[in-house]
N, C-alpha and C positions, 0 to 999 in steps of 0.2 A: 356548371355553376361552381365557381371555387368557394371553398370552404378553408377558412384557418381557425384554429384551437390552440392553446396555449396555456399549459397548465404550470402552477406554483404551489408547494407544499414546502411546509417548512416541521424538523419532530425535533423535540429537545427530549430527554427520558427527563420523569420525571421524580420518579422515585424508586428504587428498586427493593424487594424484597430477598432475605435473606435467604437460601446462599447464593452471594453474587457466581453471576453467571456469567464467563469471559470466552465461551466458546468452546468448542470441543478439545477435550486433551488424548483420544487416542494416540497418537503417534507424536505429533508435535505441540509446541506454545502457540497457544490462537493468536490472529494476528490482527484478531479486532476483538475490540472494548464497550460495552456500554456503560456509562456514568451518568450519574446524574449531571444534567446542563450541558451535556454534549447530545448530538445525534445517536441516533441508535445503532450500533455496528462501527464503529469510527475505525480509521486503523489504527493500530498500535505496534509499535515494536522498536529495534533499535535503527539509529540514523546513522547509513553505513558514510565514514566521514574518509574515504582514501584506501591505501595500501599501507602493511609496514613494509617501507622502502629499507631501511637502517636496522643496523642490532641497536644506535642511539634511538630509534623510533621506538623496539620495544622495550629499552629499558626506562624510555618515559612513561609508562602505563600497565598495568595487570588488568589482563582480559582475557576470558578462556579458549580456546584453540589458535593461541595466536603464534607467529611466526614471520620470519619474513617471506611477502608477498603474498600475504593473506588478509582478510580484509581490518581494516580500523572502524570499531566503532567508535563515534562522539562520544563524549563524557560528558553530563552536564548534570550530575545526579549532587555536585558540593553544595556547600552552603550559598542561597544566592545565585542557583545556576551555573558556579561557575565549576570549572572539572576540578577532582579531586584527584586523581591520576588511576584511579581501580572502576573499570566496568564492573558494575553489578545487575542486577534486576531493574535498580531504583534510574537507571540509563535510558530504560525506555520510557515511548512519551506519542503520544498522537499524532499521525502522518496525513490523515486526511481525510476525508470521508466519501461513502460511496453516493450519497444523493446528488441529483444533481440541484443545480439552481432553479432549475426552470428548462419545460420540453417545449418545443413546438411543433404542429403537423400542420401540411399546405395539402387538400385533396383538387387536383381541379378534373376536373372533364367535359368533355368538348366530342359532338359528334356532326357531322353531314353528310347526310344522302347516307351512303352504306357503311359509311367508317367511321369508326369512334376510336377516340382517345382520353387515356385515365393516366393519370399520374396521380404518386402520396411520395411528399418528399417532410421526412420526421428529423428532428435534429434535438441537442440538450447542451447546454448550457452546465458545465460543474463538473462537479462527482466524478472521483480518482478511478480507477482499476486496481485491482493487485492482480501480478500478473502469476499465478500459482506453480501454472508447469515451469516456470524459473526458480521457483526453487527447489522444487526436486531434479533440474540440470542440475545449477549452479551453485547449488550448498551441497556441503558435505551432508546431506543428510542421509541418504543408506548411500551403499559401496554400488556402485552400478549406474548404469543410466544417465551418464554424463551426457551433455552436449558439445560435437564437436568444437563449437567455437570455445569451450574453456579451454580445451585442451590447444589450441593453433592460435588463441587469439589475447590467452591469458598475461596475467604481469609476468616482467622480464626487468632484469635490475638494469 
């Protein structure tokens, strides 16, 4: 007999208590946010916008560890949203969230005489990934542990 199920959940926070709470700071800047009137866990951080291709690329902008061939964040921290030329803190800004929209699951099963068959096919609608072990390849974040592809697959002017 098949069976479908089809769940919808929607969380906005809705208030938060003091001291906010933005995720673990052992080692690095969490990369998800709760706010009031967003989802719980949103992601947050900076929106990587290119490469500095140019010394003219970097002397449009102050941003810390930059260089050429290394990555460009967005600026969008000026008045109005529009860029001020200085990456700061105030650059990051919400990327996505992890809920989805909505799951679905199909169970069907079916038997005769000696043999049965069962299938569950589950699927979702939404909701981002971050993808973690890319950033301890792919940032500088400790010395070690690169992935080959930065190294064979990286910018090149």
């Amino acid at each position: 007999m098949p069976v479908l199920n089809f769940s919808l959940y929607r969380n906005k926070v809705g208030t938060i208590a003091d001291p906010f709470f933005e995720g673990s700071r052992s080692r690095i800047d969490p990369f998800n946010r709760s706010v009031t009137g967003r989802p719980i866990s949103s992601f947050y951080g900076y929106i990587i916008d290119g490469f500095f291709q140019t010394q003219a690329d970097l002397d449009a902008i102050v941003q810390s560890n930059e260089g050429i061939g290394k990555w460009r964040y967005k600026d969008i921290s000026g008045p109005n949203g529009k860029p001020d030329g200085v990456i700061t803190v105030d650059d990051r800004t919400f990327m996505g969230s992890p809920h989805p929209n909505f799951t679905m699951g199909f169970n069907l099963n079916a038997s005769y005489k000696n043999f049965d068959f069962s299938t569950f096919l589950y699927w979702k609608n939404g909701g981002e990934i971050v993808n973690y072990v890319r950033y301890w390849t792919d940032f500088n974040t400790f010395q070690g542990n690169r992935d080959k592809r930065v190294l064979y697959d990286s910018w090149t002017p």
